[in-house]
N, C-alpha and C positions, 0 to 999 in steps of 0.2 A: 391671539390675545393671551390663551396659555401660556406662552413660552417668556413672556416676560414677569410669570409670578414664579417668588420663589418656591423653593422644595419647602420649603418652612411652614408653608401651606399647602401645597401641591398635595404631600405626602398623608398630612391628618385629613385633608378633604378627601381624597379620595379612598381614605381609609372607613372613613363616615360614612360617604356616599354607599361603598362596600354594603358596611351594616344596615342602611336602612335599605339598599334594593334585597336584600339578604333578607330583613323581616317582611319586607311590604311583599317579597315573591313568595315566603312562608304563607305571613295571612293570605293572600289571595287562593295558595294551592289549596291551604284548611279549608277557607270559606268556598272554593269551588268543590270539595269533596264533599262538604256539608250539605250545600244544596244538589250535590249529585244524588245523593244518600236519605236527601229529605224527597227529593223526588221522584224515585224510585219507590221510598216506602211510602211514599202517597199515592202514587199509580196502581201500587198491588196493593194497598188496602180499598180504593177506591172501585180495585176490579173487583176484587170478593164482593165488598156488600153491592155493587151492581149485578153478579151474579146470585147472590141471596134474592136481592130484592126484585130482581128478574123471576125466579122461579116461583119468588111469593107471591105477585099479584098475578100472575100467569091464571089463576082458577077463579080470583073475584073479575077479570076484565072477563074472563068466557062465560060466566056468570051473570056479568054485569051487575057486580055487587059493587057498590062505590063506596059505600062506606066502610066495607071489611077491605078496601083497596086502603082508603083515607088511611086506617088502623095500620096496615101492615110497614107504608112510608113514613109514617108519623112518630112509629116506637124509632128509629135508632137519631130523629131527631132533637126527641124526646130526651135520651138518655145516654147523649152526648156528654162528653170532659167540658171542663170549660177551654182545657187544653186543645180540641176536637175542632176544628176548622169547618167543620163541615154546616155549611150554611143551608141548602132548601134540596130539595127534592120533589123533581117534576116526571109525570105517568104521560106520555102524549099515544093516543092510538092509533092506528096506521094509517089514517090520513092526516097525520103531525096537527091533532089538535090537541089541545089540554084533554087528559080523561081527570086528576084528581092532581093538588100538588099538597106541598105543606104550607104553603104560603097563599091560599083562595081567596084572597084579597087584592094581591098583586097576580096573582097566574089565575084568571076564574076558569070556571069547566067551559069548554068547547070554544076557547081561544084560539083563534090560529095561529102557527107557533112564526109568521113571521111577523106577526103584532106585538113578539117577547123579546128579548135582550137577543142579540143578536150570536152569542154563543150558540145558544137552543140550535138555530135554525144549521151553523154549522154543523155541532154534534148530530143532528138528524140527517144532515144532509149526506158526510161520511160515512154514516150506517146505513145509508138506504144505496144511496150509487157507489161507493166503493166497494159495497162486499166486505166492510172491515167487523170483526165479531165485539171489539171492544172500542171506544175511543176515547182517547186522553187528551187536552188540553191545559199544557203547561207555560203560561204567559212568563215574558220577563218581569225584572226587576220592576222595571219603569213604566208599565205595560198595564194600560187602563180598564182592563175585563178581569172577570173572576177564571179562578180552575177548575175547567167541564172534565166530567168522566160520563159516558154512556154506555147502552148498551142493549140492543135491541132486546124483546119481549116478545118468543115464539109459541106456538102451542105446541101438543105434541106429537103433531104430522110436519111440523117445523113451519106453520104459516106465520106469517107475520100477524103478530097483533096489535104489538105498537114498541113506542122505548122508553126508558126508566134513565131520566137524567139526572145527574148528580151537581153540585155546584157545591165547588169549598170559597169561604172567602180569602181571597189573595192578600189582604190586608192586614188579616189577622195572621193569617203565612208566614210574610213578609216580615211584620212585625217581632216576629221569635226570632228571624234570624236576623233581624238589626238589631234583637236583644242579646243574641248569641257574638255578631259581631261587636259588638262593645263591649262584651265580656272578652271577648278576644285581646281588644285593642288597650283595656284595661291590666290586660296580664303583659302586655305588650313595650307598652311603653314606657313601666319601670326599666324594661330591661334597655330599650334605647337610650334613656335618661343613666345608666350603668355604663354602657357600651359603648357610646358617642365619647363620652370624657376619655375612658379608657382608650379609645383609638386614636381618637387626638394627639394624648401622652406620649403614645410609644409611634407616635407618627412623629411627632417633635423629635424623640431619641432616637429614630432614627434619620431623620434630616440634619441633628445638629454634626456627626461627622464631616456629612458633609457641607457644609456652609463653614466650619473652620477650616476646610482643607481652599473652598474658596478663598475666603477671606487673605488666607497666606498666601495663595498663591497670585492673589492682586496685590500683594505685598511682593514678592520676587523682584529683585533690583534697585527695592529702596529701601528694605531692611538687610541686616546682617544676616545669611542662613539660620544663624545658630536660633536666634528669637524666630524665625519663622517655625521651625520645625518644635515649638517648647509648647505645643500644643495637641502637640500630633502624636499621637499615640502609636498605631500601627499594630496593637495586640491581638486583635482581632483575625480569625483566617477567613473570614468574608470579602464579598471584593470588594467593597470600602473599606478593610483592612489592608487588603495587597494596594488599594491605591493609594494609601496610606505609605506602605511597608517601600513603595518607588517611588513620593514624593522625599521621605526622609533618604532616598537614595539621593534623590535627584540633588537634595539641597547639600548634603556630601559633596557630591560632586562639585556643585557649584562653590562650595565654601572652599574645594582645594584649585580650583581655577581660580577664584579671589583672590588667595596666598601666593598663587603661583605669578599670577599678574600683577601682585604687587611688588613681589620680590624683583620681577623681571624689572619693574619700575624703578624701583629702587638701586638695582645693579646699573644700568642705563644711567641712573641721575649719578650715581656715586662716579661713575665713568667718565661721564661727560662734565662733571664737576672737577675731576682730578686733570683731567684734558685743560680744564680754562684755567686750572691754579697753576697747574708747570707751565703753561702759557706766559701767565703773566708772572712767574716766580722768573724763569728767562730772560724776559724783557727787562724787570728790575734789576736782575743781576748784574745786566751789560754794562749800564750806569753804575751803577753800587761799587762795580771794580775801579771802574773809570773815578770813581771819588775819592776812597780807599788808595787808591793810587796816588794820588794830585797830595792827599794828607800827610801819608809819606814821604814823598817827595818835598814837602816844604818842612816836613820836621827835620829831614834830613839836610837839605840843601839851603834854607830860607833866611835861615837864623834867625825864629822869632820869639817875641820878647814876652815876659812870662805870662802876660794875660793872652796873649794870641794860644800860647802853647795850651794854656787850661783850655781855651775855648775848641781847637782843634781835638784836644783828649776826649771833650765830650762830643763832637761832631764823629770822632773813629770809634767811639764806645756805640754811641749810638747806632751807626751804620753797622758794625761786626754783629750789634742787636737785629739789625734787618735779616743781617746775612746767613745768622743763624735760624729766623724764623722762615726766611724763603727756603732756604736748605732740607727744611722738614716739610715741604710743600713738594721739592725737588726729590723723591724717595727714587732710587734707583739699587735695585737687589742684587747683590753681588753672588750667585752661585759657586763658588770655585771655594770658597770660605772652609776651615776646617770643622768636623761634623760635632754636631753637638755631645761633650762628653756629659760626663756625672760628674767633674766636677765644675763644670759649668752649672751642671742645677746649684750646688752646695755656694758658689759665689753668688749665685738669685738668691738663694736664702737667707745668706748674710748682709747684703745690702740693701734689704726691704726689710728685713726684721725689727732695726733700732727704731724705722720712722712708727713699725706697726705698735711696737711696746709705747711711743711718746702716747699714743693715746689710750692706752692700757690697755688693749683688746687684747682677745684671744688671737693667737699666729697658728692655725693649724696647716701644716706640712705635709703633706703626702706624694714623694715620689718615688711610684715605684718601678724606680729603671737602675739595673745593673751592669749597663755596655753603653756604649756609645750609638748616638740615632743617624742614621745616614742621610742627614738634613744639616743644613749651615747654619755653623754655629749661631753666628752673630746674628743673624737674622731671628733665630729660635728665644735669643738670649732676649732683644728689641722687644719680640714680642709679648713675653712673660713680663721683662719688668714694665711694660705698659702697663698692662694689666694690671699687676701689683700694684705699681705706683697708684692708678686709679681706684684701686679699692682700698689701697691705704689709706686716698685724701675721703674718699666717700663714707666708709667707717663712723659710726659715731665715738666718744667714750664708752669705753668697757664694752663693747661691739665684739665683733668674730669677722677673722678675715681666715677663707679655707683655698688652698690650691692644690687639686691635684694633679697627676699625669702619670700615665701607664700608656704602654704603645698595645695595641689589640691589632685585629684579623684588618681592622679599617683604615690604621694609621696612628699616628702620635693625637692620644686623648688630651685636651687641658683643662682644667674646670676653675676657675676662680669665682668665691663669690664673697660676699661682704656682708654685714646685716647693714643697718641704717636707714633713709629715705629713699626710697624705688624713684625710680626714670618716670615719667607719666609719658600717658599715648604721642600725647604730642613731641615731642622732645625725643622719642624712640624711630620716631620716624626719618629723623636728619640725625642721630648717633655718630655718624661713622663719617659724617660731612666733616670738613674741616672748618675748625672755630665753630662748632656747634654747640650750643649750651646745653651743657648733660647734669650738671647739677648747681645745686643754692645753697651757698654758705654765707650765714650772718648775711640776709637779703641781699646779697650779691650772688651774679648769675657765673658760672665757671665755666672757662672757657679753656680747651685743653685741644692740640695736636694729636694727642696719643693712639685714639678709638681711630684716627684717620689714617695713623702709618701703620699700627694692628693690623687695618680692614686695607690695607695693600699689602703689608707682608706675606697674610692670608692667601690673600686673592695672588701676589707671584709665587707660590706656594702650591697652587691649584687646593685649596684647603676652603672650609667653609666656618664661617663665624657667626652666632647667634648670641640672644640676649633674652631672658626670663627677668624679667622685672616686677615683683608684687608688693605690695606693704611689707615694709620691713626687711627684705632682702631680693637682692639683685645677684644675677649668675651669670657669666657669660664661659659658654659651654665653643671649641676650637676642635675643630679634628684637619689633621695635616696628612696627606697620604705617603706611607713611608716605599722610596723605591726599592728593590731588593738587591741592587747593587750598594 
């Protein structure tokens, strides 16, 4: 049944439970040391004055003076505390009958002591067949007889001449130390009423680590890593901090398997996308020629008359329209090309610049290469003014468009970025698809080739392309690895 409550409680209760077996084992040791301590000094006071009062009537029983007996039992009843428990005092002589008590109303003279409360007849009994010199009767708690002390009365050849019983009342005993217990229990229970809350608290603080590291981790596979772990602290070197410090491991982990899974997805679709477009860019083109062809041939051969001819001009405008859009479907990389020089950047600079001033922005320029790169040209050149052109038309007025390139220890750097309206998630995800819609101009959605023969020059490149997109500016960051031949 425990195992299905939480730590939430688990922890303050058993924290609770803690302090009360903690107090209630306290009071109980006090209160059993109390009546250890109360019973002991009742025993040794009870043996003294039975040993006084032993010795005192010892001359009026050999005597047989009863009233100097009466006198000698009478003073310490007499001249008892109110504090003093000590209730009656009975003289029986050696054949256990009453000789004198303090109570002759209730114990008369020459009673037989098994006609008396039934303690009497034990404490006699003890002192006469066991051979015991003192005897003490200490009842329990719950325990319906008073507390006997005895103790035979010898003369002084040591015969027997009778015994000197004592009798405390238990009630009033009893009573002190139920007075003492609720003093106890009084100083007690503030501190429970203190205690209890306090354990609770820091029972809560410490169950709440753990109930978020729950919580997230019933979340693992339907939240993003990143919100699972925005909770989770880990500061701690406790071992709900180390489990901590390997669940923010574990969602690392798992957040660079997400990336990595998706990318592989995304490679795969871009793949198997570019497979169905040269597909069907193939298939179109077989007819496309076959048309293209028949056009010519009747403009050439046909001799036809001037509205035929308009209508033809726009049937061959139209189809060279096809031919060049399936063509850019058709991307096939020509290796052998000559390597990209410097002044190949300086014509990228000059033929994107005029479009980047029509909308007044800033043109920042940055390349820093002084040789030639051991990469084909045209290929290199394709891919820059992609880029450019794209962040030309993305640009807003008075905007900033920046590109740079340096070759490093990795290969050929590019950076191109633009300010204006960023890519949203959706739309970043098919980028690099062909006819993918990457931006909105004048509520019209744009639809561009470019990002798709980029994300193939790259890719025959063996080079890797990325996109940073936020409010306000967009970056698409290139690295090309350079051979050493």
């Amino acid at each position: 049944m425990l195992t299905r409550v939480s730590y939430r409680y688990k922890i303050p209760l058993a924290l609770s439970g803690v302090i009360l077996l903690t107090e209630l084992l306290v009071t109980v040791a006090l209160v059993s040391v109390a009546v250890s301590d109360a019973r002991r000094d009742l025993e040794s006071s009870a043996e003294n004055l039975c040993r006084v009062l032993a010795l005192s009537v010892r001359d009026p029983m050999m005597k047989d003076d009863l009233w100097r007996a009466f006198e000698v039992i009478r003073t310490p009843v007499a001249v008892r505390e109110p504090t003093n428990a000590l209730k009656e005092i009975v003289v029986f002589d050696a054949r256990s009958r009453v000789y004198v008590s303090t109570s002759p109303r209730k114990d008369p003279i020459q009673t037989p002591v098994a006609k008396l409360q039934p303690q009497f007849a034990m404490a006699i009994s003890r002192l006469r067949n066991d051979g015991a010199s003192f005897f003490f009767d200490f009842p329990g708690l719950f325990a319906d007889r008073d507390v006997t002390a005895g103790m035979q009365v010898n003369s002084d050849d040591s015969s027997r001449l009778g015994y000197v019983v004592l009798v405390y009342d238990a009630n009033a005993y009893y009573g002190r130390m139920r007075s003492t217990l609720l003093k106890l229990g009084a100083a007690t229970v503030p501190a429970l009423l203190l205690l209890i809350p306090l354990g609770w608290i820091w029972g809560d603080r410490m169950a709440k680590p753990l109930l978020r590291l729950a919580a997230a981790m019933a979340r693992v596979g339907k939240e993003h890593p990143a919100k699972l772990g925005a909770g989770i602290t880990g500061q701690s070197n406790d071992e709900i901090g180390q489990l901590e410090q390997q669940f923010q491991a574990m969602l690392g982990e798992l957040a660079q398997k997400q990336e990595l899974e998706r990318e592989v997805v995304v490679s795969e679709r871009l793949a198997a996308v570019g497979q169905v477009a040269a597909g069907i860019a193939h298939e179109i083109n077989n007819p496309l020629g076959g048309m293209l062809n028949a056009i010519d041939t009747l403009n050439t051969h046909g001799e036809p008359d001037a509205q035929t001819r308009k209508t033809l001009g726009l049937l061959e405008r139209g189809l060279a329209q096809i031919r060049s859009t399936v063509g850019a479907l058709l991307f096939e990389a020509r290796l052998d090309s000559p390597a990209m020089s410097v002044s190949d950047w300086q014509d990228l600079k000059l033929l994107i610049a005029p479009q980047i001033q029509a909308k007044q922005a800033v043109f920042h320029w940055e390349v820093d290469l002084d040789e030639a790169i051991s990469l084909p040209g045209h290929l290199v050149r394709q891919l820059v003014l992609n880029l450019l052109l794209n962040a030309a038309k993305a640009v807003e007025v008075g905007g900033r468009v920046d590109c740079l390139a340096a070759v490093s220890v990795a290969g050929l750097e590019i950076r191109v970025a633009n300010t204006g309206q960023h890519i949203c998630g959706a739309a970043m995800e098919h980028l690099f698809e062909p006819f993918g819609a990457v931006t909105r101009t004048e509520g019209r959605r744009s639809y561009s080739l470019g990002l798709w023969v980029s994300y193939q020059i790259v890719t025959q490149l063996r080079g890797t392309i990325s996109v940073d997109s936020a409010p306000g500016k967009t970056c698409i960051f290139v690295l090309i690895p350079v051979s050493s031949s």
